[in-house]
Backbone as CSV, one residue per row, in Angstrom:
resi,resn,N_x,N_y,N_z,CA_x,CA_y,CA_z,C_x,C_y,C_z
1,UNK,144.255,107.844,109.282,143.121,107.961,108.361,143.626,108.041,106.916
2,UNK,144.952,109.344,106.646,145.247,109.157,105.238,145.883,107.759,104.942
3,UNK,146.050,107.622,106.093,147.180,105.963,105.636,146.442,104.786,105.057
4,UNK,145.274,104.632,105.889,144.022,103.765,105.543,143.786,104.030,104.130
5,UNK,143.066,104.861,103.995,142.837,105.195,102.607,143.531,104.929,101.308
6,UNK,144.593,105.589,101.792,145.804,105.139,100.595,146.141,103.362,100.464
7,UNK,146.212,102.757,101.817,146.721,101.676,101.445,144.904,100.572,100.382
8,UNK,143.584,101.684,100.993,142.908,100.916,100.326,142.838,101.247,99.002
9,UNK,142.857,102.645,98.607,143.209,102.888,97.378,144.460,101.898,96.265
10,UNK,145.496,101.478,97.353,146.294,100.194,96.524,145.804,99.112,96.625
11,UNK,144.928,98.451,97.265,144.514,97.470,97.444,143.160,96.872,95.979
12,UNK,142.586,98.452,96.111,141.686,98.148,94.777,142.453,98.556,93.822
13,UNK,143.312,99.167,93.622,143.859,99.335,92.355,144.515,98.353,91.814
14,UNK,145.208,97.119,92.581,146.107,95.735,92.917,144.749,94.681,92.377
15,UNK,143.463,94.825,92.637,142.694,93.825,92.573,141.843,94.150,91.057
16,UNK,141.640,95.532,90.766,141.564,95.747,89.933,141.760,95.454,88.295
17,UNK,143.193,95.357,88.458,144.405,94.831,88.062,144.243,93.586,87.185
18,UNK,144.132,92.572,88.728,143.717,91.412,88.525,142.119,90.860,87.678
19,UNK,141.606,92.403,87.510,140.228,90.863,87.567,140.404,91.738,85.671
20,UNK,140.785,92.846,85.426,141.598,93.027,84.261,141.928,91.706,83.371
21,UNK,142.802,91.418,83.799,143.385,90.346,83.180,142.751,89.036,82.998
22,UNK,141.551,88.670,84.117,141.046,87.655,83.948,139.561,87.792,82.730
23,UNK,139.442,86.622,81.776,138.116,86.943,80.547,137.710,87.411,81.298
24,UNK,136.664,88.343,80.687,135.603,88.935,81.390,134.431,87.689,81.538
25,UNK,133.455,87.630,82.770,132.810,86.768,83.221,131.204,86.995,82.205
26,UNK,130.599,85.718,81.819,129.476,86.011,81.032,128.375,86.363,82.007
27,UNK,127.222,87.434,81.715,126.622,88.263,82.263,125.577,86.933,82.451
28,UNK,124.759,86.347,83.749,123.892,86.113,84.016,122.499,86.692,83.482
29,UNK,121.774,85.426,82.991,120.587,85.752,81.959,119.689,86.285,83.381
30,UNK,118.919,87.671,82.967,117.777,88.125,83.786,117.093,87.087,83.989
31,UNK,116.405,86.596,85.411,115.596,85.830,85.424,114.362,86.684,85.172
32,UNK,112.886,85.822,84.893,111.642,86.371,84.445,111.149,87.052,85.708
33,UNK,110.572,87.685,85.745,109.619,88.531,86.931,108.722,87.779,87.169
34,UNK,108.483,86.830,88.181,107.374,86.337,88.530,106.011,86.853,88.200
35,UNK,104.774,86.431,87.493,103.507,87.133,87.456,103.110,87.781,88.802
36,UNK,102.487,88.659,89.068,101.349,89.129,89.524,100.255,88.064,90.346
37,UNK,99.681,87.590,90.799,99.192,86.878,91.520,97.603,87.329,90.563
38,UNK,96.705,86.737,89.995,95.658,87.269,89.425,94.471,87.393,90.826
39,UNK,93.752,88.982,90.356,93.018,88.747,91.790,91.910,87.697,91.909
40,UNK,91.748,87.753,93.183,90.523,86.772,93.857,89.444,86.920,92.741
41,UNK,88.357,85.864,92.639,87.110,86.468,92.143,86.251,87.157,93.115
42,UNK,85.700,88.529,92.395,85.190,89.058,93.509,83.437,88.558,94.294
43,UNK,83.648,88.412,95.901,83.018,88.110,96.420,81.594,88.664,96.751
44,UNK,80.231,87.933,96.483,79.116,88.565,96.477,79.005,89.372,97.618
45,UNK,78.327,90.411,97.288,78.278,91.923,98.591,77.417,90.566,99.773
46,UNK,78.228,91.203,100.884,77.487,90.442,101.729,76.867,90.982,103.188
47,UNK,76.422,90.751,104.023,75.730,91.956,104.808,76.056,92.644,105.442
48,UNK,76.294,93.956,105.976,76.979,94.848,106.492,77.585,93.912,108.030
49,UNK,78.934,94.128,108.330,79.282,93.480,109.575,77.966,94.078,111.313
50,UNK,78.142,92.789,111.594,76.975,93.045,112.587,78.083,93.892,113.339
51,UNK,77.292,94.710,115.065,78.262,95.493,115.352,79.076,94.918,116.502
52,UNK,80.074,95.332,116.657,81.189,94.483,117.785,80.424,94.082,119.181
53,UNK,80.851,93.072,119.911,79.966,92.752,121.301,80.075,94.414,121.881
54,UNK,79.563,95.334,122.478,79.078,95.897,123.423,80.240,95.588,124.480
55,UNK,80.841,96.465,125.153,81.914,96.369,126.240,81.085,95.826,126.916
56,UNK,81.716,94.768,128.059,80.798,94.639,129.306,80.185,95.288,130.171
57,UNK,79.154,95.643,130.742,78.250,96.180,131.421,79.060,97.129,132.684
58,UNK,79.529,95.665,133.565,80.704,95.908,134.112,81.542,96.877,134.066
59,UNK,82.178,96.692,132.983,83.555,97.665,132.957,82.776,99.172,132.329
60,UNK,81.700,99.246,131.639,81.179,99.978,131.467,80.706,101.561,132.537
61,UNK,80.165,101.076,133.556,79.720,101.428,134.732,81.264,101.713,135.640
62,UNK,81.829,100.774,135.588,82.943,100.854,136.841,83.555,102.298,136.411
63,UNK,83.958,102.399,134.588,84.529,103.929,133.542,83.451,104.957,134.452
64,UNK,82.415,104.519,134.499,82.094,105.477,134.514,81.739,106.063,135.704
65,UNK,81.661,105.245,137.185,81.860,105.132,139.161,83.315,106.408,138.426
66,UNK,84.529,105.999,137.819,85.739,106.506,138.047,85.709,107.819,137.818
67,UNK,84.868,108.247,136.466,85.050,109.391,136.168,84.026,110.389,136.831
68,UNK,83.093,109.785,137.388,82.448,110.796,138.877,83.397,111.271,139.484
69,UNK,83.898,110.110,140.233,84.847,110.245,141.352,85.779,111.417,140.748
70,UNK,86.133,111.576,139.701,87.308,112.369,139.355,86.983,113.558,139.378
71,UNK,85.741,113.773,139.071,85.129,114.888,138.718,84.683,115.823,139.815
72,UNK,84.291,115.187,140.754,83.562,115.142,142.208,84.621,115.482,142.914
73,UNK,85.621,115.658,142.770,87.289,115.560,143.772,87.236,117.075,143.987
C-alpha cells in the first residue's frame, strides 16, 4: 500500500514536471448556455377529465365473493 502510493506520488510528480515545461494550453472559449425552451402558449381551460372506465363489473363482485369468504372463515 505505502509502495503504491509512493511510486504514484512519483509518477505525478514526473508528469507534472512535464506538462510544466510544455506552453501552457489556451483555455477553451465557454460555450453559450443553450436558451430555456420558451413555454407552450397556455391552453384554453378545458373540461374537467371525464372519470376513468369503472373497473369491470366482474372483477368487481369476484373482490368482493373473496373478501366474504375471508371474512366468513
Amino acid at each position: 500500500m505505502i509502495f503504491s502510493t509512493s511510486s504514484f506520488s512519483r509518477r505525478f510528480r514526473k508528469k507534472s514536471m512535464i506538462s510544466n515545461s510544455l506552453p501552457p494550453r489556451p483555455r477553451p472559449r465557454p460555450r453559450p448556455r443553450p436558451r430555456p425552451p420558451r413555454p407552450p402558449p397556455r391552453a384554453p381551460p378545458r373540461e374537467p377529465n371525464p372519470p376513468l372506465n369503472p373497473p369491470r363489473a366482474g372483477a368487481a363482485s369476484a373482490m368482493l365473493i373473496l373478501v366474504l369468504y375471508v371474512v366468513s372463515r
